[in-house]
Phi, psi and omega in degrees: 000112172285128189272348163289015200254130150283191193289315190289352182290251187015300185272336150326298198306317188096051162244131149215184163274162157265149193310342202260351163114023181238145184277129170225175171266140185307311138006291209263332183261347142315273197330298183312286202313317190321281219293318173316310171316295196302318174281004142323283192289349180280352174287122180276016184261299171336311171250041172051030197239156171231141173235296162183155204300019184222012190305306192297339195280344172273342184287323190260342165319333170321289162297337181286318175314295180322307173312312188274336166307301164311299188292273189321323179301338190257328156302329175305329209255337179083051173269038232287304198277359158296277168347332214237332163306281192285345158306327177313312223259346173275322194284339188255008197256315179260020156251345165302283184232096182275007173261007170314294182300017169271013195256178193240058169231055185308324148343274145311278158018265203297311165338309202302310202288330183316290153024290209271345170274330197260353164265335182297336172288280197332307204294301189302319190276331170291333183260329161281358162312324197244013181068001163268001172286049170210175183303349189270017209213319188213121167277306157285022169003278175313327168303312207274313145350304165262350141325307213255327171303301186307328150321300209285299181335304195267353182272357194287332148322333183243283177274199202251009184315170188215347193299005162293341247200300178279342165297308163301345154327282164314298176327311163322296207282307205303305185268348197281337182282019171303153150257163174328308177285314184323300208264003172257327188295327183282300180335292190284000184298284195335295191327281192324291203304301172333317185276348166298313183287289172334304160344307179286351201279190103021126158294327192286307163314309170321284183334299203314298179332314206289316184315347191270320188292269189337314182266012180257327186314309213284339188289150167319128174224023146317123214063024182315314214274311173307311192270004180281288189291355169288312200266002167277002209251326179007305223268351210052177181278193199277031135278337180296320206239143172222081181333314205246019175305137215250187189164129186282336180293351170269343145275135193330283221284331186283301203295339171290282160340308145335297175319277216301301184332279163348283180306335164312317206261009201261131175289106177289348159225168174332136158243115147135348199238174175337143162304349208227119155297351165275090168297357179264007181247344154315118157279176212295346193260345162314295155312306179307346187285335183271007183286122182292352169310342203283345197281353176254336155287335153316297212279328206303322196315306182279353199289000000 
């Protein structure tokens, strides 16, 4: 990453920020944003609802499909960094709205990630194929790298995924040789530039921003000095990691294939209530039988 590049360089490149300071591609934060809007409208805490307990995690599972859906049709076509785009923008969409794997199709589940780890493979290994897997090609490489490390860490808990192991690889070779000054010098690059960008927003994105402060202010910031060096650290040590691991589940064409099956035998929309995970699609009498107002409209019914 060249720490010499300003925000109009940056944004030339086709990057920018999010209020919380993390660098994406214009692409992949359009994207985030749809889909945080779209898990919106299916949350029923949101419209005030009750439906049943796993309708949002499946609302979103909705959308991780669709997503993966996307991604494979751009790996299919050998589209790598359109691909690579849209994984950023997913990876950063299921650190968002992280409860989808909670859901009780622990099946689906582990699939889905597989899914989604043999294209995040499939994908990184076709761009280093082409010599574009670096900063001068993806400028937040390192960001989107530990998102996506950070994700495979908390699902390899849950399934038997292993693409966690080859992302912290990469990270290793591409990033472990930094020094120490390198990596306080790219740090304050961001700062400068973020704050440059901030400049340019909104009183209202600026507001978001303070608001964001005030509540990182109010958090435990015990062990600051430990979790600083745990995240210039992202990749682990070189036993965490394997650039050239090899794994059956990273091939494409069986784990897809695995996926679909899965989605055949799996229910795709709401059961019992309206077909559509979009709640804003709902009429207006539709939504009321789930309203949690009705539970105070009950008891007057029965006194």
């Amino acid at each position: 990453m060249p720490t010499n590049m300003d925000l109009a360089t940056l944004e030339g490149k086709g990057y920018t920020f999010n209020v919380g300071g993390k660098l994406m591609s214009n692409t992949a934060a359009k994207l985030t944003k749809t889909l945080v809007d779209q898990a919106r409208n299916r949350d029923p805490d949101t419209h005030g609802l009750y439906i049943y307990n796993d309708f949002s995690a499946y609302a979103i599972l909705d959308l991780v499909d669709c997503m993966l859906s996307k991604i494979h049709s751009k790996v299919a076509k050998k589209s790598w960094m359109e691909a690579w785009v849209l994984l950023e923008a997913l990876t950063l969409f299921m650190h968002r709205e992280s409860d989808w794997p909670m859901c009780d199709d622990g099946k689906r589940v582990i699939i889905t990630d597989l899914a989604f780890g043999a294209l995040l493979v499939t994908t990184m290994r076709a761009l280093q194929a082409s010599s574009t897997f670096n900063e001068d090609n993806i400028v937040n490489l390192e960001y989107t790298l530990r998102e996506a490390a950070s994700w495979g860490e908390a699902m390899s808990g849950v399934t038997r995924s292993k693409y966690v192991k080859v992302v912290k690889g990469l990270g290793r070779k591409i990033f472990g040789g930094l020094t120490d000054e390198e990596r306080n010098e790219r740090s304050k690059w961001r700062e400068v530039v973020f704050e440059q960008w901030l400049k340019g927003q909104s009183e209202e994105v600026r507001e978001e921003r303070r608001r964001q402060l005030e509540d990182e202010d109010e958090e435990d910031d015990e062990d600051d000095e430990d979790e600083e060096e745990e995240e210039t650290k992202w990749y682990g040590r070189e036993c965490d990691g394997d650039p050239d691991l090899k794994d059956r589940d990273f091939e494409l064409t069986k784990t897809w294939k695995n996926y679909k099956d899965c989605l055949l035998v799996s229910a795709r929309t709401p059961l019992r209530v309206p077909p559509i995970w979009d709640l804003t699609k709902w009429t207006k009498e539709e939504r009321h039988k789930f309203s949690l107002d009705r539970c105070g409209e009950d008891d007057d019914e029965e006194m």
